[in-house]
C-alpha positions as CSV (number, residue, x, y, z in Angstrom):
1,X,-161.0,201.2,75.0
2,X,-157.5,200.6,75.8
3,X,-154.6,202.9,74.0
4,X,-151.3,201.4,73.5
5,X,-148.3,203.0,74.4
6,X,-145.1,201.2,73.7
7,X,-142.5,203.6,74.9
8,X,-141.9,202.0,77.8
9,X,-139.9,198.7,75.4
10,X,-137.4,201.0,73.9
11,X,-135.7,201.5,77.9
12,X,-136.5,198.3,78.9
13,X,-134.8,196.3,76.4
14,X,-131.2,195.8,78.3
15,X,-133.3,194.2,81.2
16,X,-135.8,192.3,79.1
17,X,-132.5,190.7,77.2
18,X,-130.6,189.5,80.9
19,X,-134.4,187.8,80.9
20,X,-133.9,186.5,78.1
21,X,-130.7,185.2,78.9
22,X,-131.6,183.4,81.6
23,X,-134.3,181.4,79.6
24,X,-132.0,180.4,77.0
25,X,-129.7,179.5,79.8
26,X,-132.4,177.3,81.6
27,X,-133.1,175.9,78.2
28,X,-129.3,174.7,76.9
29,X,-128.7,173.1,80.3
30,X,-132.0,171.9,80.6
31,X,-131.7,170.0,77.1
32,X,-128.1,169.2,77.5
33,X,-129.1,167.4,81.0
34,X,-131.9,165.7,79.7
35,X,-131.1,164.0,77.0
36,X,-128.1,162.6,78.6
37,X,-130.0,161.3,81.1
38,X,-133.2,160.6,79.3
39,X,-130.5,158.4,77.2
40,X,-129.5,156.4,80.1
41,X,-132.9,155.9,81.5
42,X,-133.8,155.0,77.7
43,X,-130.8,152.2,78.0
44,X,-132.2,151.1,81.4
45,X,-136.1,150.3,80.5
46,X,-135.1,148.4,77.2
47,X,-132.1,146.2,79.7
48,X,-132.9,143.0,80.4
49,X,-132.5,143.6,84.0
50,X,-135.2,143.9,85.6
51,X,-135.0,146.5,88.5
52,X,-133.3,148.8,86.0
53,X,-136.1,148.8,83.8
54,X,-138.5,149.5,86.5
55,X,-137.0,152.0,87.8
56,X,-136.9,153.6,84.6
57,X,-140.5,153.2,83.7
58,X,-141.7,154.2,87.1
59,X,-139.4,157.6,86.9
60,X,-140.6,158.4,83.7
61,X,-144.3,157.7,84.6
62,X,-144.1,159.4,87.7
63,X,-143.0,162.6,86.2
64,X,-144.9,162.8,83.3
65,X,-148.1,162.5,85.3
66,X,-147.1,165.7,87.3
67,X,-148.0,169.1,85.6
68,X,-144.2,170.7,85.1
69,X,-145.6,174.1,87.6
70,X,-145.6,171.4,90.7
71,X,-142.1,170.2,89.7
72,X,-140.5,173.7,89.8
73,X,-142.3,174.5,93.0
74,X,-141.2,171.6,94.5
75,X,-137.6,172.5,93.7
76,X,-138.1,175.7,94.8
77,X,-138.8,174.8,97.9
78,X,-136.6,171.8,98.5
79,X,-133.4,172.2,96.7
80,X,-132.1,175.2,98.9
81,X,-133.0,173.7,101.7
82,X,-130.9,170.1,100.5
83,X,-128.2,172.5,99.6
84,X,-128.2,173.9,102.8
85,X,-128.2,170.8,104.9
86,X,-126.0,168.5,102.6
87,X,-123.0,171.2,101.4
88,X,-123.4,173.6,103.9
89,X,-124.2,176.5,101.7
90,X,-125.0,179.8,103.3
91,X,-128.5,179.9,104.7
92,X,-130.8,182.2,102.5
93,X,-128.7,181.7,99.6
94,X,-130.3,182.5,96.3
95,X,-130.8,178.9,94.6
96,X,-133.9,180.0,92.4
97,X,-132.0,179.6,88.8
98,X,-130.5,176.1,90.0
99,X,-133.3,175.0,91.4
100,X,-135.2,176.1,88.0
101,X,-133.1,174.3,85.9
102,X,-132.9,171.2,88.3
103,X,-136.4,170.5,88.4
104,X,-136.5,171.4,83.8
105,X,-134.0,168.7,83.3
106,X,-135.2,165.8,85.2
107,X,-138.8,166.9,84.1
108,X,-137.8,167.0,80.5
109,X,-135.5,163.7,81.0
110,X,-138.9,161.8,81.0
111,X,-139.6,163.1,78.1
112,X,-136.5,163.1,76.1
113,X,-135.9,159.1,77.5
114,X,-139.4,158.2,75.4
115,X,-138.2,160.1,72.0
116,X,-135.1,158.2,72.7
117,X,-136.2,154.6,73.5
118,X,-138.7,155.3,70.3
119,X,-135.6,156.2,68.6
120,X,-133.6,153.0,69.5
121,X,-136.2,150.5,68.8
122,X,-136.9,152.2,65.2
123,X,-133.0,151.1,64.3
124,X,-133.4,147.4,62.5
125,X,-132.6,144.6,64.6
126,X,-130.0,143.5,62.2
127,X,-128.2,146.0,62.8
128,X,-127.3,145.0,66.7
129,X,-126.8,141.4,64.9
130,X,-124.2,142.4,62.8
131,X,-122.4,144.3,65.4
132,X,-122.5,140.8,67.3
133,X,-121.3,139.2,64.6
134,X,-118.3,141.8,64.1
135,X,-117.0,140.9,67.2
136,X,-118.8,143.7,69.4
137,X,-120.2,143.7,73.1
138,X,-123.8,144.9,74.0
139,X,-122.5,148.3,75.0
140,X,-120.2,148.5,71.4
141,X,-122.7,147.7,69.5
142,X,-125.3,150.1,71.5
143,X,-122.5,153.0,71.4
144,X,-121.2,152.9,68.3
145,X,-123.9,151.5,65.8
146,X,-127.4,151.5,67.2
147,X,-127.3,154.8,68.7
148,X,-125.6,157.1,66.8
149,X,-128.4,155.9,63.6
150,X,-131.1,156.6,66.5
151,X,-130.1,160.1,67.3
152,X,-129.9,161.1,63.4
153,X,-133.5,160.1,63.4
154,X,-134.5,161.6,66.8
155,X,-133.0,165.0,65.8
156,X,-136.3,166.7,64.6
157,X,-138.0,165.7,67.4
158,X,-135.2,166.4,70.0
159,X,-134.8,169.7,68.8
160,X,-138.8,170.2,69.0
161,X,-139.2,169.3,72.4
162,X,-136.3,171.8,72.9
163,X,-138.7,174.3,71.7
164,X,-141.2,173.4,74.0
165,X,-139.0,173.9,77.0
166,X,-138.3,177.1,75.7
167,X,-141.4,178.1,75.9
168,X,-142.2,176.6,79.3
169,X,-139.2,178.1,81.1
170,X,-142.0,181.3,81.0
171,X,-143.7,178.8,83.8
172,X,-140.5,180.3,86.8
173,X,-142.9,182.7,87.6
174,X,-143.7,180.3,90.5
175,X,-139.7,181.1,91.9
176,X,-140.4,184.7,91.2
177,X,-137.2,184.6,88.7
178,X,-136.7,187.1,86.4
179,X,-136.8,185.2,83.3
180,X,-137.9,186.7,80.4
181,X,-141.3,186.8,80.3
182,X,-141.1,187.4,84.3
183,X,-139.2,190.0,83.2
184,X,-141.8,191.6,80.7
185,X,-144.6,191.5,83.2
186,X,-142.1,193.4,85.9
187,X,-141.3,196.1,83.5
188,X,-145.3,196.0,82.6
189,X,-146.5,196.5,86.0
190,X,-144.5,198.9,87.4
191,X,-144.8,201.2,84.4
192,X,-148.4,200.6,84.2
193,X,-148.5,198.7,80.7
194,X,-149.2,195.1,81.1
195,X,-151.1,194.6,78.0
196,X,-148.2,196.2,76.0
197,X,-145.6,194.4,77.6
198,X,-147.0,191.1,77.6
199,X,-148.1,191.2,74.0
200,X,-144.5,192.3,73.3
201,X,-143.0,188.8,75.1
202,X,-145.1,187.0,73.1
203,X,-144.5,188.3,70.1
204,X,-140.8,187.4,71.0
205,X,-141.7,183.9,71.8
206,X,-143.9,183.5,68.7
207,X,-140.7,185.2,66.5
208,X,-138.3,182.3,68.3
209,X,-140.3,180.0,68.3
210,X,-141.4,180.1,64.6
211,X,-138.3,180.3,63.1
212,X,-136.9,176.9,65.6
213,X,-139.9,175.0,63.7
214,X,-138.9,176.2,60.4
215,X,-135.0,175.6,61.0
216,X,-136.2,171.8,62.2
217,X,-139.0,171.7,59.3
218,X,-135.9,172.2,57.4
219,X,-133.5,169.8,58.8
220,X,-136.1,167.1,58.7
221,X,-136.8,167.3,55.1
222,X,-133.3,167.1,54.7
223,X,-133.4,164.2,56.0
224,X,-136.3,162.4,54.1
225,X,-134.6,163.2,50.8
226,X,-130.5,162.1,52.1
């Protein structure tokens, strides 16, 4: 029977937390980047214009029916190499955190462009109407009435598929960056006490993780009863 021994956490903590810091990093830019872009590709498949619309649809289909791991290892491998060849960065250069967060936000983009386009179509009708009749263009109206409802509505589930990236940054492994949980199972291995160290992570991702839901829980009830 196995017997826990935790004492290797105590030392460890200072390296698990620059993990840790690198997750949350991949996650803010991750969620910043994609819904600003999953807005605009949102915008593009509801225009009237036709090749916009397509290419929006086929980006979003196209990345949402290719498992997340591929996109980062795809990154991983391609993105130095672009960087290489198009800016003349130094050959060898470590690009694993922006390739990491490249390949996060334009995966997530897909996603956050459906909770979006959901978002903008659940806004009455009447109210683009009565921006037209107030004197406002397309992109007025779209800017300063129909979106800004949408995105009070969207919040809960913005800030849940947040959560979900969160917990699939743990998925860099493939890059061999030291994220946190990469950084759990280093400390783990070399000291001989996976188990320990991995049921440690996840108790830190079920701790986060738990008290996001209940914040959002929270701000969504709000909501129902404003």
């Amino acid at each position: 029977m196995h017997e826990f021994d935790w004492s290797s956490i105590p030392n460890a903590l200072p390296f698990l937390w620059e993990g840790m810091k690198i997750s949350l990093k991949i996650t803010v830019s991750a969620v910043i980047f994609g819904i600003v872009w999953g807005t605009l590709l949102a915008l593009m498949r509801l225009s009237p214009v036709k090749p916009l619309s397509w290419f929006a649809a086929g980006y979003v289909n196209l990345f949402r029916a290719i498992p997340l791991v591929m996109v980062l290892l795809w990154f991983f491998l391609i993105v130095p190499h672009l960087l290489e060849s198009l800016f003349g960065f130094p050959r060898g250069s470590d690009m694993r955190l922006s390739s990491a967060i490249a390949g996060f936000a334009l995966f997530e983009a897909a996603y956050y462009s459906e909770i979006i386009r959901a978002g903008i179509q659940s806004v009455p009708k009447g109210q683009m109407g009565a921006a037209s009749a107030l004197g406002m263009t397309y992109g007025q109206a779209m800017r300063l009435v129909v979106l800004p409802q949408a995105f009070r509505n969207m919040v809960p589930l913005l800030l849940t598929q947040g959560i979900i990236l969160f917990q699939d940054t743990s998925l860099v492994y493939v890059s061999a960056l030291a994220d946190f949980f990469g950084a759990a199972y280093k400390v783990g291995d070399r000291d001989g006490r996976l188990v320990e160290l991995l049921l440690f992570a996840g108790a830190v991702y079920f701790v986060i993780c738990f008290t996001a839901s209940r914040i959002v829980r929270y701000y969504q009830n709000k909501l129902k009863t404003a």
